[in-house]
C-alpha positions as CSV (number, residue, x, y, z in Angstrom):
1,X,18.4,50.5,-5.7
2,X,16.1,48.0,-6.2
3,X,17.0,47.4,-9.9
4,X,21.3,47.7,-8.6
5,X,19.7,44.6,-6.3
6,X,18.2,42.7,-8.7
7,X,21.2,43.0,-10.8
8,X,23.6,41.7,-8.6
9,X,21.3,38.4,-7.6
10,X,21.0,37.9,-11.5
11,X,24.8,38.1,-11.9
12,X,25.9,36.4,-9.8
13,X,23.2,33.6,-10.2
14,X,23.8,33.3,-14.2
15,X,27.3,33.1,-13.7
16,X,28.4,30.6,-10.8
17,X,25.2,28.1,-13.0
18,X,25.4,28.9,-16.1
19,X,28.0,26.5,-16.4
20,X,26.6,23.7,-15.1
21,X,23.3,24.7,-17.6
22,X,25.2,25.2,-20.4
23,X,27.1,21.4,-19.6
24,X,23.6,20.2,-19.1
25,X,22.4,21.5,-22.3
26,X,25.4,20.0,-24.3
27,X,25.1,16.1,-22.9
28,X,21.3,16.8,-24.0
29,X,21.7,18.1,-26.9
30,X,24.3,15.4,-27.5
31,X,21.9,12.9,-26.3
32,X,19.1,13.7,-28.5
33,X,21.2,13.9,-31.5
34,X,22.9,10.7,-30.8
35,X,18.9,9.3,-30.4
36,X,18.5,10.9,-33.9
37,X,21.5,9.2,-35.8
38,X,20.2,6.0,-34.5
39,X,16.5,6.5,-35.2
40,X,17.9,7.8,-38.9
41,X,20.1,4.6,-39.0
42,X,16.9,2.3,-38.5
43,X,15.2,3.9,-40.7
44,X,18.0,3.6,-43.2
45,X,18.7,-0.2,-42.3
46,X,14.8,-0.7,-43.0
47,X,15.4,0.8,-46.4
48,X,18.3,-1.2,-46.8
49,X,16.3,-4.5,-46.2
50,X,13.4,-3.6,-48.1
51,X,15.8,-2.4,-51.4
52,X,17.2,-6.2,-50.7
53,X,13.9,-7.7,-51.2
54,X,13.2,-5.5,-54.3
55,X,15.8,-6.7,-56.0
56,X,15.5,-10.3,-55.2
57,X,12.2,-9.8,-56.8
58,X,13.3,-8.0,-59.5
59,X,15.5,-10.8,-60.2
60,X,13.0,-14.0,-59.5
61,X,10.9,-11.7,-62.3
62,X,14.1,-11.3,-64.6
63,X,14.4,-15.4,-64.4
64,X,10.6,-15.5,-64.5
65,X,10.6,-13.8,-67.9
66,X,13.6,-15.6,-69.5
67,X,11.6,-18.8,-68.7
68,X,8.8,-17.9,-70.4
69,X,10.5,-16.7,-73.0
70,X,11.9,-20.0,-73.5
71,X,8.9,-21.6,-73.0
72,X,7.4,-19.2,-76.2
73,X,10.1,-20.4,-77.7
74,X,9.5,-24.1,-77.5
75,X,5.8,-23.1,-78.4
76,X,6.8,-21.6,-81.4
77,X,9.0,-24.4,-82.5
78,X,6.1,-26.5,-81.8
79,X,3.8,-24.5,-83.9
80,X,5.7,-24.3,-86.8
81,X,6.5,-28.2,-86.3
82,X,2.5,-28.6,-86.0
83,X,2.1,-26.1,-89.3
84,X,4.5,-28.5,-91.1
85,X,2.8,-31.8,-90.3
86,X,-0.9,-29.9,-91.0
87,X,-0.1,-29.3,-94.5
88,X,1.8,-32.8,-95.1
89,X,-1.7,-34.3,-93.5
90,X,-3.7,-32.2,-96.5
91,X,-1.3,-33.2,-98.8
92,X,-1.7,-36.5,-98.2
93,X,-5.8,-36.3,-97.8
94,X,-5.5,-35.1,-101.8
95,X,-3.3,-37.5,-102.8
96,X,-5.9,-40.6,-101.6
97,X,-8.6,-38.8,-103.0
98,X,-6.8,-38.3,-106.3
99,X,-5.6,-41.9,-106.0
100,X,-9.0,-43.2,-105.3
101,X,-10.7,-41.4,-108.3
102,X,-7.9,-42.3,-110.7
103,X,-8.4,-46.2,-109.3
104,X,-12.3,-46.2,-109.8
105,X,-11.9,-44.2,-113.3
106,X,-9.0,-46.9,-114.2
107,X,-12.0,-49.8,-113.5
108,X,-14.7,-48.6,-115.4
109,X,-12.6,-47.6,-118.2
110,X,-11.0,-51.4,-118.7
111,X,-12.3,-53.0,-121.9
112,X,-11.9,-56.7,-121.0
113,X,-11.6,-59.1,-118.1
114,X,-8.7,-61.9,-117.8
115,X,-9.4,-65.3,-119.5
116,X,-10.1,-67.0,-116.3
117,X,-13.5,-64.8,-115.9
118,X,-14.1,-64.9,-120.0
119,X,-17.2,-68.4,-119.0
120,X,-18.5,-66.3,-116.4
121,X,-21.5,-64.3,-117.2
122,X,-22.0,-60.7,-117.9
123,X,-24.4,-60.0,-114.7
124,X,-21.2,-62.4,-112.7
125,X,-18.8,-59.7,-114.2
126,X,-20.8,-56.4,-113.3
127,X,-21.2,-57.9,-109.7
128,X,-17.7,-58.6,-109.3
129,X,-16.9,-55.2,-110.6
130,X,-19.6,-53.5,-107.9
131,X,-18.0,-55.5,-105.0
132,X,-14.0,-55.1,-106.0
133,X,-15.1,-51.3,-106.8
134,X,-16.9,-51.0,-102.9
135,X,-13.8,-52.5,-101.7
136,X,-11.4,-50.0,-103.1
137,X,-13.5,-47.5,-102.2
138,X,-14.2,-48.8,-98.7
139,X,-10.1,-49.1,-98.2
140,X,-8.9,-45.3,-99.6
141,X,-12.1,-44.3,-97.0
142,X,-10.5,-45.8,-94.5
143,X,-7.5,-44.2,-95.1
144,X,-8.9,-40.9,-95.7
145,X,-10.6,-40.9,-92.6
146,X,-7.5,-41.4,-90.5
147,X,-5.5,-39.0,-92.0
148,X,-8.3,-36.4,-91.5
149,X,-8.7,-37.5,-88.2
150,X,-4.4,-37.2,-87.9
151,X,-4.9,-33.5,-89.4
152,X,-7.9,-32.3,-87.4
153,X,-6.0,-33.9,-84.1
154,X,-3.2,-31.8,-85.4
155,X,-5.6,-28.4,-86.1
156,X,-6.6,-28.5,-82.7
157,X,-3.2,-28.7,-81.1
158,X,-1.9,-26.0,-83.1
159,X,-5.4,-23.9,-81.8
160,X,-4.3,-25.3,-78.1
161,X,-0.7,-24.3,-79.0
162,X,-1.4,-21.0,-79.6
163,X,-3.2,-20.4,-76.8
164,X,-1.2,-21.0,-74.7
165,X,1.3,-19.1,-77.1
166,X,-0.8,-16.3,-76.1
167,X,-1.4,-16.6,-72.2
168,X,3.0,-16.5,-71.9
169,X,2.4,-13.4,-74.2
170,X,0.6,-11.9,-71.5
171,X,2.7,-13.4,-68.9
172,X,5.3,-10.9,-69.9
173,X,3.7,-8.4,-70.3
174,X,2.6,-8.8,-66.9
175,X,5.8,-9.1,-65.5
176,X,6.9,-6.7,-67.9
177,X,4.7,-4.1,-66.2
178,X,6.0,-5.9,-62.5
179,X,9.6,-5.0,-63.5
180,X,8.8,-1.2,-64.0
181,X,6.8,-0.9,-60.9
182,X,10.0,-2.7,-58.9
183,X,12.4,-0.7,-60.9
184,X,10.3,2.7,-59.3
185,X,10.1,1.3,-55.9
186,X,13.8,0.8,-56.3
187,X,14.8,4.7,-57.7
188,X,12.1,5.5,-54.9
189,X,14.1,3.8,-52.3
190,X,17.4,4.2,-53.0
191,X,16.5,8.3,-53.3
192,X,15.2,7.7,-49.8
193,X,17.7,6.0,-48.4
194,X,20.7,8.4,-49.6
195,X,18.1,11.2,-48.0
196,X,18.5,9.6,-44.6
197,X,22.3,8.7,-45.5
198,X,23.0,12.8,-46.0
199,X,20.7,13.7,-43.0
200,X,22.3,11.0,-40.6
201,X,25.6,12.1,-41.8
202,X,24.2,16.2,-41.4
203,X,23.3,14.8,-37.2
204,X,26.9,12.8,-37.2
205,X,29.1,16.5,-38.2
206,X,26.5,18.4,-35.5
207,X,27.4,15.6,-33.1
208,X,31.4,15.6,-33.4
209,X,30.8,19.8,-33.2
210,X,28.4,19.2,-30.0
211,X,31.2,17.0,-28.4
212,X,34.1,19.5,-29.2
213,X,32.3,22.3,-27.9
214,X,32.1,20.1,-25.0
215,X,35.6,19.2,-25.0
216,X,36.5,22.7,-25.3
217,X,34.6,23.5,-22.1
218,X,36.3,21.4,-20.2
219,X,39.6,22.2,-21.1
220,X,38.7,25.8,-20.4
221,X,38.3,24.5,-16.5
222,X,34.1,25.2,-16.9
223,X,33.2,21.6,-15.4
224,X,31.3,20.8,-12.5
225,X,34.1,18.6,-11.3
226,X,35.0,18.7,-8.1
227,X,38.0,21.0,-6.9
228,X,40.2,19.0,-4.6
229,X,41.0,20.3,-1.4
230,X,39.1,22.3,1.3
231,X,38.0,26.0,1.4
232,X,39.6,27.2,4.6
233,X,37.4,29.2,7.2
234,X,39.4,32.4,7.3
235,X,40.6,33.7,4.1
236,X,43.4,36.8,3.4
237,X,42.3,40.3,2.0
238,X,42.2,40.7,-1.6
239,X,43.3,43.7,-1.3
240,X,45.8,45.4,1.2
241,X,43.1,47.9,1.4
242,X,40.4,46.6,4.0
243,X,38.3,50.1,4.3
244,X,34.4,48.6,3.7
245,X,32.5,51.1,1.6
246,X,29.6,49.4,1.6
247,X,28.6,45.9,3.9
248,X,27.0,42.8,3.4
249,X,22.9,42.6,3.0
250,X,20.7,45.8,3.6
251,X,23.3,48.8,3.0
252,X,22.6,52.3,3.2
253,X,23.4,54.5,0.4
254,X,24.3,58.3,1.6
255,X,24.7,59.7,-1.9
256,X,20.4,58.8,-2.3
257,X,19.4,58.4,1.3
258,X,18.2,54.9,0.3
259,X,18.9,51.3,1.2
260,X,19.7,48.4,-1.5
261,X,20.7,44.5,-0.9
262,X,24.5,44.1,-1.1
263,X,25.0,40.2,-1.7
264,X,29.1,41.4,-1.0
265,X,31.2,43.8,0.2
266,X,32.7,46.9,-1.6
267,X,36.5,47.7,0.1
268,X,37.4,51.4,-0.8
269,X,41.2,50.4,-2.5
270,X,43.2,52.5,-4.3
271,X,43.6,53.2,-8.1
272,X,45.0,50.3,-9.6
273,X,46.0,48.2,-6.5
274,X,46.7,44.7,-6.9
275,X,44.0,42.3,-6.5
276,X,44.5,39.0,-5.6
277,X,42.7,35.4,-5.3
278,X,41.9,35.1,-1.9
279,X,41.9,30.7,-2.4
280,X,43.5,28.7,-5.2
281,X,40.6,28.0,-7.9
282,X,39.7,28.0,-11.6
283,X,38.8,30.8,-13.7
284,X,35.3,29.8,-14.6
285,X,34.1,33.0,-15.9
286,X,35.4,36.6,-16.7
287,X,33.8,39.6,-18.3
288,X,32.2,43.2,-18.7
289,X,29.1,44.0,-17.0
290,X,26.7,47.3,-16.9
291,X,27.0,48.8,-12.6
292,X,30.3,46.3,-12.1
293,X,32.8,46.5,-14.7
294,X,35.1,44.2,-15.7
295,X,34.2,40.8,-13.0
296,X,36.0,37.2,-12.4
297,X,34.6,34.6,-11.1
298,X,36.7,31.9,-9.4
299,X,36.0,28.4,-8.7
300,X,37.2,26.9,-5.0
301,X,37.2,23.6,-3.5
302,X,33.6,22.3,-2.3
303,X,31.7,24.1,-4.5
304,X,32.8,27.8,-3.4
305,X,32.7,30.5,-5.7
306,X,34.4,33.6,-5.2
307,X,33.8,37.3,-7.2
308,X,36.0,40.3,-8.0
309,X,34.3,43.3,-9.7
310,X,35.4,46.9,-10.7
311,X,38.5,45.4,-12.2
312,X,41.6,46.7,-14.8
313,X,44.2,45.2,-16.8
314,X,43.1,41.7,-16.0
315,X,46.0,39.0,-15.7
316,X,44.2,36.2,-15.8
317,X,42.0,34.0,-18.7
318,X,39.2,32.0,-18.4
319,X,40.1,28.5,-17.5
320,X,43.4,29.5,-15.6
321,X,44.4,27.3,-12.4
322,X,44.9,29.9,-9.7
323,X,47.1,29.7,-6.6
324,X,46.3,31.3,-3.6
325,X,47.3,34.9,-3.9
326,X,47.9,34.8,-7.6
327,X,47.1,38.5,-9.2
328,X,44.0,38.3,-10.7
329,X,43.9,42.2,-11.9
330,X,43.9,45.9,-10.5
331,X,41.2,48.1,-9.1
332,X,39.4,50.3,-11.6
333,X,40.5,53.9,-10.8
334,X,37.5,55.6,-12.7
335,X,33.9,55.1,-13.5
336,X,32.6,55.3,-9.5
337,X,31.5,58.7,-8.0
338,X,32.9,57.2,-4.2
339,X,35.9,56.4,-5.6
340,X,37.8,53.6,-6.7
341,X,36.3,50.1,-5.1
342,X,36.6,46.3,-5.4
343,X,33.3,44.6,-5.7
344,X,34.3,41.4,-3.8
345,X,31.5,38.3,-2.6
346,X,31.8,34.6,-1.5
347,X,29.3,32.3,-2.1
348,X,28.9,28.4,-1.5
349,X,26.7,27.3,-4.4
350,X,23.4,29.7,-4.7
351,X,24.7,30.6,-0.5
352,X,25.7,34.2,-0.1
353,X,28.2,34.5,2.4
354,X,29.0,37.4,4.2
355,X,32.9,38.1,3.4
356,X,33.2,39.7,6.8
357,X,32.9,36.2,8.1
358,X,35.8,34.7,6.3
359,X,38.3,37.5,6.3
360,X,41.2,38.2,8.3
């Protein structure tokens, strides 16, 4: 009796609230996926701004490199102009030294002197010789060292030149290297941010399911919305039969000389008589259960609930408005050892009421 007890409390509970627990589970389980999409769609924003910069940067290095390619360019120009003047400069260096031995040969090799030098003296000669000869000399010197001094100026610019030929050399390589890292971080990111694209969209299809589930509850009439109206004191018989098997609260049992906890009333009815809805309500739940057969639960105004067990050939679905006396099914007329019998309780919220109270 004690477990026929504990049955009834748990029935009775986990019907007339389950509703309300299953709504409350929905808008939280809607709630914390709707937190998820937008936690995703940060994350997925952050992505986006940090791809952004990547590629900004990838592009400053794309520019950076095409500038210093240019520059190399220029360089390399400037090298081979540099080259160019080098070996003019040593050109030139040979021809004054080959000019300036041909001239001193040419002097030395001259076999007479004009007339106006014919009185002068041999020692005046040989002294004039020495002193246009140093003078020569002195003069392709001269010029021989400011062209070397042109070509070594020229030397060391091309050596300059080339360095710094070298240093944009390794300029791109450097950025050479930048652009593969950046081109990573970008595969890297945009992998990441279709992840949290699939994922978000994954939490948007759960959502739209969530909220149709939802929707579907409620059309089904299994809302905690208020019933308008009142529940009236006295209420009719659900039954024409009014014979009570067994009362409200602590009930004997004859059959095992043993008491159990009624939270209702059983009426001893006929097989197959016509039940009906004692108040107009929603359907809110409906089913098969072990010790109570087939069972409908009603919703009334001010959050009354009102059960029918032992029932056959329901009429009614879950979700159906329901007017007062509306057939709701027929008595069982097998499976109970006393008999065929309603199974019928009132309740306001988690309140039992005794339906001896309310009936008339």
């Amino acid at each position: 009796m004690i477990k026929r007890l504990l049955t009834f409390l748990i029935l009775f509970a986990a019907i007339t609230f389950a509703v309300r627990e299953d709504i409350e589970v929905k808008e939280l389980e809607i709630d914390k996926t709707k937190d998820k999409i937008e936690q995703i769609s940060e994350h997925e924003k952050t992505g986006e701004i940090r791809l952004e910069r990547i590629r900004r940067s990838l592009n400053q290095v794309k520019e950076d490199i095409k500038n210093i390619q240019k520059r190399l360019q220029e360089i390399r120009e400037t090298l081979q102009r540099l080259t160019n003047l080098k070996v003019e400069k040593e050109k030139r260096l040979d021809e004054i030294l080959e000019k300036k031995e041909e001239a001193v040969k040419n002097i030395y090799m001259t076999s007479g002197l004009p007339d106006n030098l014919a009185a002068i003296s041999d020692m005046e000669i040989q002294n004039r010789k020495h002193v246009y000869l140093q003078s020569i000399a002195s003069y392709r010197d001269s010029i021989f060292k400011v062209e070397r001094a042109l070509k070594d100026s020229i030397a060391q610019l091309i050596e300059e030149t080339a360095k710094r030929e070298d240093e944009e050399k390794e300029n791109i390589k450097r950025n050479l290297i930048l652009t593969d890292s950046l081109r990573t971080l970008e595969r890297e990111n945009i992998k990441e941010i279709e992840r949290l694209r699939g994922e978000k969209q994954e939490y948007i299809v759960a959502l739209k399911m969530l909220e149709k589930q939802l929707e579907e509850l409620r059309k089904l009439g299994l809302t905690e919305q208020t019933i308008a109206g009142k529940f009236p004191a006295k209420l009719p018989w659900p039954t024409e039969s009014r014979e009570i098997l067994h009362g409200f609260g602590m009930t004997q049992d004859a059959r095992y000389n043993t008491e159990f906890y009624n939270p209702g009333i059983d009426i001893k009815a006929e097989p197959n008589e016509i039940v009906r809805v004692v108040h107009s309500g929603t359907v809110t739940h409906l089913g098969w259960v072990r010790g109570f057969g087939n069972i409908v639960v009603v919703k009334h105004p001010e959050d009354y609930y009102t059960l029918y067990g032992n029932l056959d050939n329901l009429y009614v679905t879950k979700g159906m408005e329901l007017k007062m006396g509306d057939m709701i099914g027929q008595v069982s007329p097998t499976g109970w050892l006393e008999g065929s019998k309603l199974h019928f309780e009132i309740r306001k919220g988690r309140d039992e009421i005794n339906p001896l109270y309310r009936l008339q």
